[in-house]
MIVO-219007 format. One line per field, with one value per residue: residue number from 0; residue in one letter; x, y, z of N, C-alpha, C, CB in turn. Coordinates in steps of 0.02 Angstrom, whole numbers, plus 50000, padded with zeros to 5 digits. Glycine has a CB too. Example, Ala and Ser with C-alpha at 12.3 -4.5 7.8 and 13.67 -1.06 7.14 Angstrom:
<lumdrens>
resi: 0,1
resn: A,S
nu: 50660,50642
nv: 49716,49888
nw: 50390,50354
cau: 50615,50684
cav: 49775,49947
caw: 50390,50357
cu: 50660,50645
cv: 49835,50002
cw: 50390,50394
cbu: 50565,50704
cbv: 49776,49970
cbw: 50452,50286
</lumdrens>
This chain:
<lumdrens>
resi: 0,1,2,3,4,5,6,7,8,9,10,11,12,13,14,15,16,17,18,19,20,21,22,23,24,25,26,27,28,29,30,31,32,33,34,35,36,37,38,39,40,41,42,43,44,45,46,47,48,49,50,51,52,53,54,55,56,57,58,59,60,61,62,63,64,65,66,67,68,69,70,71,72,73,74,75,76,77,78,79,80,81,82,83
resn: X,X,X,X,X,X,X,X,X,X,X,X,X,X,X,X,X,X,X,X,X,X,X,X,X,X,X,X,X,X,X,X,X,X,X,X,X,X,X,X,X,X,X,X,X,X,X,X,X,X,X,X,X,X,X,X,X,X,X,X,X,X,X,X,X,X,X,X,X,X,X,X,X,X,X,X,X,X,X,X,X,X,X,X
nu: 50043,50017,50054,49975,50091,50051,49974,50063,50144,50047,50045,50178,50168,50085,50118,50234,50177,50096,50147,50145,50145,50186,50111,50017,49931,49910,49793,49701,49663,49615,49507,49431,49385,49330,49219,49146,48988,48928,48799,48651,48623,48535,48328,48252,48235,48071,47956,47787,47667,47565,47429,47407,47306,47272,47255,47070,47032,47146,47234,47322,47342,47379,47525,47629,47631,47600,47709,47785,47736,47768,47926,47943,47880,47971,48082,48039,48051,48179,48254,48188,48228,48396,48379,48343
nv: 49942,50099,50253,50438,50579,50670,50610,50509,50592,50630,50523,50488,50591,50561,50448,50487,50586,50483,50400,50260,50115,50110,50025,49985,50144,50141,50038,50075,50208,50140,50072,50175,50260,50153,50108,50231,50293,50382,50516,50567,50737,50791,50770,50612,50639,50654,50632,50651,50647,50762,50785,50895,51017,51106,51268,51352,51393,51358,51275,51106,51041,51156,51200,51211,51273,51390,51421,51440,51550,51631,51639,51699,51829,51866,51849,51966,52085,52099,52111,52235,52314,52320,52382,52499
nw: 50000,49955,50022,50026,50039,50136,50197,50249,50338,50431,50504,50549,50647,50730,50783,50843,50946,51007,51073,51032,50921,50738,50683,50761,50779,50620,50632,50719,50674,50542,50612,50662,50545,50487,50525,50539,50487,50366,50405,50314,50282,50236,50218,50144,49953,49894,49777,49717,49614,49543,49441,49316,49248,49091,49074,49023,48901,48820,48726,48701,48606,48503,48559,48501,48391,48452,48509,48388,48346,48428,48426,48308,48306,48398,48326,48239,48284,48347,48218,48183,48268,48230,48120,48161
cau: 50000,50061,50019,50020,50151,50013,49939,50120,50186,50006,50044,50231,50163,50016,50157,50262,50122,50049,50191,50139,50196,50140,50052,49932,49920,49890,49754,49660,49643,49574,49441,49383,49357,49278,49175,49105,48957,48922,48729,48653,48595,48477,48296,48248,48189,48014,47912,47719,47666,47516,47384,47397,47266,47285,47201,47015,47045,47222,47225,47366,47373,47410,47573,47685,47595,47593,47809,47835,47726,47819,47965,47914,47875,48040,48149,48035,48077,48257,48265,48158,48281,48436,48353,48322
cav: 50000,50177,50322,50489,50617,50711,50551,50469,50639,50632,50460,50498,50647,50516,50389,50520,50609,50429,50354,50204,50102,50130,49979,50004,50198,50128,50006,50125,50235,50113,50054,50229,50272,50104,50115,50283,50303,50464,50542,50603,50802,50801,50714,50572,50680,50607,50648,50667,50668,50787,50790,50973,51018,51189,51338,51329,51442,51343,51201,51076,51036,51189,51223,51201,51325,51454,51434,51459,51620,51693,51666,51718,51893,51891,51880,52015,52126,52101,52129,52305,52342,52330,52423,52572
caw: 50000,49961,50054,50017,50074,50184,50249,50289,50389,50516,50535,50603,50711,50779,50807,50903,51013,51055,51105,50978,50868,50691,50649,50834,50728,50578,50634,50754,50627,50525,50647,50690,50477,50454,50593,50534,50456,50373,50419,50276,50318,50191,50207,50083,49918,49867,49734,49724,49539,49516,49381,49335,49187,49063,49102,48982,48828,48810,48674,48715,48523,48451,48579,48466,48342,48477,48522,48318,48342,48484,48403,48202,48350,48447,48253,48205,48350,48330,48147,48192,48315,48191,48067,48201
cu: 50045,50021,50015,50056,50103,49993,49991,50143,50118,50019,50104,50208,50117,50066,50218,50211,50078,50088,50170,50166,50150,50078,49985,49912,49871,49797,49682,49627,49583,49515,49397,49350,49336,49217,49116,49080,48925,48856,48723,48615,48532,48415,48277,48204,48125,47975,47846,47690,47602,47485,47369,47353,47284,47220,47124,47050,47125,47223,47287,47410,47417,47461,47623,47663,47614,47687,47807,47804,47767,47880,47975,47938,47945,48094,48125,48060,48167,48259,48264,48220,48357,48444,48339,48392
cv: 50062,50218,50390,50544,50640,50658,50508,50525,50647,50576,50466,50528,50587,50455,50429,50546,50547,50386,50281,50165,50108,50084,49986,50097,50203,50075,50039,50167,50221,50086,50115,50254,50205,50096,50190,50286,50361,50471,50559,50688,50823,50751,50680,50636,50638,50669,50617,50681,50698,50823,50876,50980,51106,51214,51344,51410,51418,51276,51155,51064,51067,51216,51243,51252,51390,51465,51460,51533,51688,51687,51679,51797,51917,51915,51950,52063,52144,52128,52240,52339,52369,52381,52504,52602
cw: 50000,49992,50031,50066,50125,50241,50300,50331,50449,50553,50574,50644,50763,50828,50882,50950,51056,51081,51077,50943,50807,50661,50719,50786,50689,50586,50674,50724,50580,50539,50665,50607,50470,50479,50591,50490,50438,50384,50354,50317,50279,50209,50144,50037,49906,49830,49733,49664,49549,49474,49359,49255,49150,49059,49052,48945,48789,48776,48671,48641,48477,48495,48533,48389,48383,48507,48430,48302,48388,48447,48360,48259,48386,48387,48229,48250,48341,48270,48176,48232,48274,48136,48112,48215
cbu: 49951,50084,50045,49992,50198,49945,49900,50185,50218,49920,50042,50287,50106,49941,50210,50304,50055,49993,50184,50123,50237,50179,50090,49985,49963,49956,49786,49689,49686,49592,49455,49433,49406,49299,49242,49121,48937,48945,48715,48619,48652,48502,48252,48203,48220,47962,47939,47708,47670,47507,47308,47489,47169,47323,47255,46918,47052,47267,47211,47340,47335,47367,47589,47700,47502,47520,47884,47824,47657,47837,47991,47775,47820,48080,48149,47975,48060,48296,48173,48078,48298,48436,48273,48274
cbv: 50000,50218,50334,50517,50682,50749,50489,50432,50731,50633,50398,50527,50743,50456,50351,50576,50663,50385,50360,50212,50026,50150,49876,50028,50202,50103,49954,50158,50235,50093,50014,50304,50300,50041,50126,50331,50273,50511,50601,50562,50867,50790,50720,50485,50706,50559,50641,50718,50607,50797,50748,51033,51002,51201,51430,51313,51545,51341,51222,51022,51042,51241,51188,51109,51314,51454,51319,51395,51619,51670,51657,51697,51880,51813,51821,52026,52067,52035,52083,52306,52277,52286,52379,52560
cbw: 50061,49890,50110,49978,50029,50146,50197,50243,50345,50518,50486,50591,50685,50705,50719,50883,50976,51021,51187,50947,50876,50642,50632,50989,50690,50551,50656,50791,50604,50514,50713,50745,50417,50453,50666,50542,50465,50307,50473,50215,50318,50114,50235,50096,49852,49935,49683,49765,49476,49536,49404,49351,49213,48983,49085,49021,48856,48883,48588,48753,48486,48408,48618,48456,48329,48545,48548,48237,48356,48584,48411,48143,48408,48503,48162,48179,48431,48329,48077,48237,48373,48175,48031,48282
</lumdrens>
């Protein structure tokens, strides 16, 4: 196993301040991160699907009629604008 440089210089300091040896260190270590289970902080998301209907004067069909009019209206706008 390799370590890296950050992880092998806490492990000397842990081995000097605990009066240890590195493998009791090394293994302690390991039982306190295996041993921990993270919480989540978030609650479970859940979804709720509801039936939502369009507003009466609003024809589901012709949507796609009424996007190619707004934007036929938004190019003309621009154009006008260029031209001013």
């Amino acid at each position: 196993m390799t370590l890296d440089p950050d992880v092998a210089e806490q492990l000397k300091r842990a081995v000097s301040e605990r009066k240890k040896s590195l493998k009791e260190v090394v293994n302690d270590a390991l039982r306190l991160g295996l041993a921990h289970k993270p919480e989540s902080s978030r609650p479970k998301f859940k979804v709720e699907p509801v039936h939502l209907r369009f507003k009466p004067g609003i024809d589901q069909y012709k949507l796609n009629q009424l996007s190619d009019e707004l934007e036929s209206q938004a190019v003309a706008e621009s154009l006008a604008k260029l031209k001013a």
